[in-house]
C-alpha positions, 0 to 999 in steps of 0.5 A: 874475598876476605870476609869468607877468607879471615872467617874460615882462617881463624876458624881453622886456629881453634878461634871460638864463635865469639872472636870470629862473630868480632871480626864483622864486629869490628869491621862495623867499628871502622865504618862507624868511626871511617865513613863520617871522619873521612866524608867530613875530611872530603869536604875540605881536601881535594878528593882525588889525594884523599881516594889515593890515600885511602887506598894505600891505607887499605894496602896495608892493612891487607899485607899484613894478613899475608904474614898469618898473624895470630888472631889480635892482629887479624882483628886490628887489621880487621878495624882498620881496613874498615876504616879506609874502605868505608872512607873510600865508598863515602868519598867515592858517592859524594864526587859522584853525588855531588856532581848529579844534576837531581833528575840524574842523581839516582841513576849516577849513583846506582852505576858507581855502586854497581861497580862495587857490588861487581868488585864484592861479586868477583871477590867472594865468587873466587875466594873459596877457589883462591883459598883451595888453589893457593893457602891462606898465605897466597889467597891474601898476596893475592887481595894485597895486589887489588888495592894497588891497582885501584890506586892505578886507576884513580890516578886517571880521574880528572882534575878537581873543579873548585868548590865552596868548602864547607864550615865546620859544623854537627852532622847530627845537627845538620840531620835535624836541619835536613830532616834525615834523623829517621832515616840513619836511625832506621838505617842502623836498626837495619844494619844491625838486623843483617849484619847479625844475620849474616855475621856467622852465617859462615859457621852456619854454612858449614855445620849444615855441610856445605864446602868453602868453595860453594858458600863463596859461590853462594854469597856472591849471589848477593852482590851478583843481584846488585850489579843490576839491581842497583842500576835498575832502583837508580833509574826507578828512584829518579821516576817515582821518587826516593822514599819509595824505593828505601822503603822498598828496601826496609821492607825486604830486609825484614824477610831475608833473614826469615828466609835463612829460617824457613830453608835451611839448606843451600837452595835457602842461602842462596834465596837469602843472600838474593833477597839481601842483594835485591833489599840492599839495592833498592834501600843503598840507591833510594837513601844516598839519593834522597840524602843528596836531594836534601844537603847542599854540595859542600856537605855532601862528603860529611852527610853521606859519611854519616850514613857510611857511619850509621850503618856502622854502629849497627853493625857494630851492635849486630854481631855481638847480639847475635854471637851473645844470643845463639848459645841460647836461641840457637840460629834460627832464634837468632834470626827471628830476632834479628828480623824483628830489627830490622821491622823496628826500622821499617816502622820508624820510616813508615810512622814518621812518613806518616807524621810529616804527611799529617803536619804538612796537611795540618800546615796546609789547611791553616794556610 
C-alpha cells in the first residue's frame, strides 16, 4: 500500500517527477544492497531471529513516515524499508527452498510467494481507500501495524533443524560455478525494463484522469493475477522444467509495457498490470527454482539473495532512465524503450540456451 501512498504524498508536496521517479529508485537500491547482504548472512545465523530482526527493522522505517516528513526523509526511509524486506523475501525462499525435495521445489516456493503476492493484492487494493478514509498520517499508522504482526506470526515457526553452514566465498564466483551469470544478467535487464515502466506510472494515471482510489484497485490486478498464477507456474515448473517457465516469463515481459502504449486509458492499465502479474509469476517461479536445483543447501540464502540483488540493480537503473528520458520521448517513448530492455534480456537467456545446447552436442559427439 505504500508505493501508491508515498507517490501521491510527495506529489501532493509539489515534489518534481524526478524525486518522485527516486523513491522507486531507491527502493531498487535497498534490494540490490538487502537481498545478497542479508541472504549471505542467512547462511550463517539462525533464520527464525534473523526474519524477526528483519521485520522489526521494516517497523521503523514505516513509523516514521506517520510523522509526515519532508521529502529527504521519505526517500531514506524509502532505502531502508527496501533493505529489510527484500531481506525478508530472500531469507524467507531460502527455508523454503532449501527444505524442497527437487521434484516439489516449484510447487513450494510458488505457495510462499502467493502468499506474498496475496500481502501486495490487499495492500495496494486498500490503499486508496485508506488514504481517502484516514489522511496520510493514518493510512501510515495504519501500515506501521502490519509488520508487527508478522513478527507474531513468525514466532510460530518451529525450531530450526542444524545445517553445514556455508564458508565464505563470491556470489559471482559461485554464479559462474553454477552456470547462473546469464540468468541474473537477464533478470536485471528485465527489472530494469518494468520498473521504468511502472515507476511513474502513477502520475501517469493520473494526467489520463483516473482517481487515487481506482489506480490502487488497478494495481492490485497485478498481485491479485499472482496468488494464483504463481501456484499454477510451480506445479508447471516441476512437469515440464524450470527454463521453460522463466522464459515464459522473459517473453511477456517484453509485451507489458507495450500494452501500457497500445491502451492508454483504464481498460489498458488494468491489462498491463495483468500482463506484468502473469510475466512475474512464471519468470519468479521458474528462476528461484532452477537457482535452487543449481546451489547446494548451505548456499542457498547467499544465491537466492543475489537475485533479490540483481533485480535490484536493475530497478536501480530503470527508473532514473525513465524519469531522464520522458521530458523528451514523452510516456509512450518511454515505454518503448523500456520494452526493447527487457527483449535484450530475452535474447540473452535464448542465446545462451542456444550456446550451452550446441557445446553439449559438440561434447557429445566427441564422446
Amino acid at each position: 500500500m505504500l508505493f501508491l501512498q508515498v507517490q501521491l504524498y510527495l506529489q501532493g508536496r509539489g515534489v518534481s517527477t524526478f524525486w518522485i521517479g527516486m523513491v522507486a529508485t531507491l527502493t531498487a537500491a535497498g534490494m540490490l544492497v538487502g537481498g545478497l547482504m542479508w541472504g549471505t548472512i542467512s547462511d550463517h545465523v539462525r533464520r527464525k531471529r534473523l526474519l524477526c530482526l528483519l521485520a522489526l527493522g521494516l517497523t521503523v522505517t514505516i513509523a516514521v513516515l506517520a510523522f509526515l516528513p519532508p521529502t529527504n526523509v521519505v526517500l531514506a526511509s524509502s532505502f531502508f524499508r527496501s533493505l529489510f524486506f527484500s531481506g525478508i523475501g530472500a531469507v524467507t525462499i531460502a527455508v523454503i527452498s532449501g527444505s524442497s525435495r527437487v521434484e516439489r521445489r516449484g510447487k513450494n516456493l510458488s505457495y510462499v510467494s502467493s502468499a506474498r503476492s496475496l500481502g501486495f493484492a490487499l495492500g495496494a487494493a486498500s490503499s486508496g481507500v485508506l488514504l481517502e478514509l484516514l489522511g496520510y498520517r493514518g493510512a501510515f499508522a495504519v501500515a506501521t501495524a502490519l509488520p508487527l504482526l508478522a513478527v507474531v506470526t513468525l514466532l510460530w515457526l518451529p525450531a530450526e533443524n542444524p545445517i553445514a553452514r556455508a564458508r565464505r566465498s563470491s556470489a559471482w564466483r559461485e554464479a559462474i560455478k553454477r552456470g547462473l551469470v546469464d540468468l541474473y544478467i537477464a533478470l536485471a535487464l528485465r527489472q530494469m525494463a518494468i520498473f521504468g515502466a511502472f515507476a511513474l506510472l502513477v502520475v501517469y494515471m493520473d494526467s489520463i484522469g483516473i482517481p487515487p482510489s481506482l489506480m490502487g484497485v488497478v494495481a492490485a490486478s497485478n498481485t491479485i493475477t499472482q496468488v494464483l498464477a504463481l501456484i499454477g507456474f510451480g506445479r508447471l515448473a516441476d512437469r515440464i522444467g524450470r527454463r521453460r517457465v522463466f522464459m515464459f516469463g522473459l517473453a511477456l515481459s517484453v509485451i507489458t509495457p507495450l500494452v501500457l502504449v497500445v491502451l492508454p486509458n483504464l481498460a489498458g492499465m488494468a491489462l498491463g498490470y495483468v500482463t506484468l502479474g502473469i510475466g512475474f509469476s512464471s519468470l519468479h517461479v521458474g528462476a528461484t527454482a532452477h537457482i535452487g536445483d543449481r546451489v547446494p543447501e548451505e548456499k542457498q540464502g547467499q544465491m537466492l539473495g543475489l537475485y533479490e540483488s540483481s533485480r535490484g540493480l536493475g530497478g536501480l537503473i530503470g527508473p532514473a532512465l525513465a524519469g531522464a528520458i520522458i521530458p523528451s520521448v514523452g510516456f509512450t517513448g518511454m515505454f518503448l524503450v523500456m520494452s526493447g530492455v527487457a527483449a535484450l534480456g530475452f535474447l540473452l537467456m535464448l542465446c545462451g540456451r542456444i550456446v550451452r545446447a550446441r557445446r553439449t552436442a559438440a561434447a557429445s559427439s566427441g564422446a
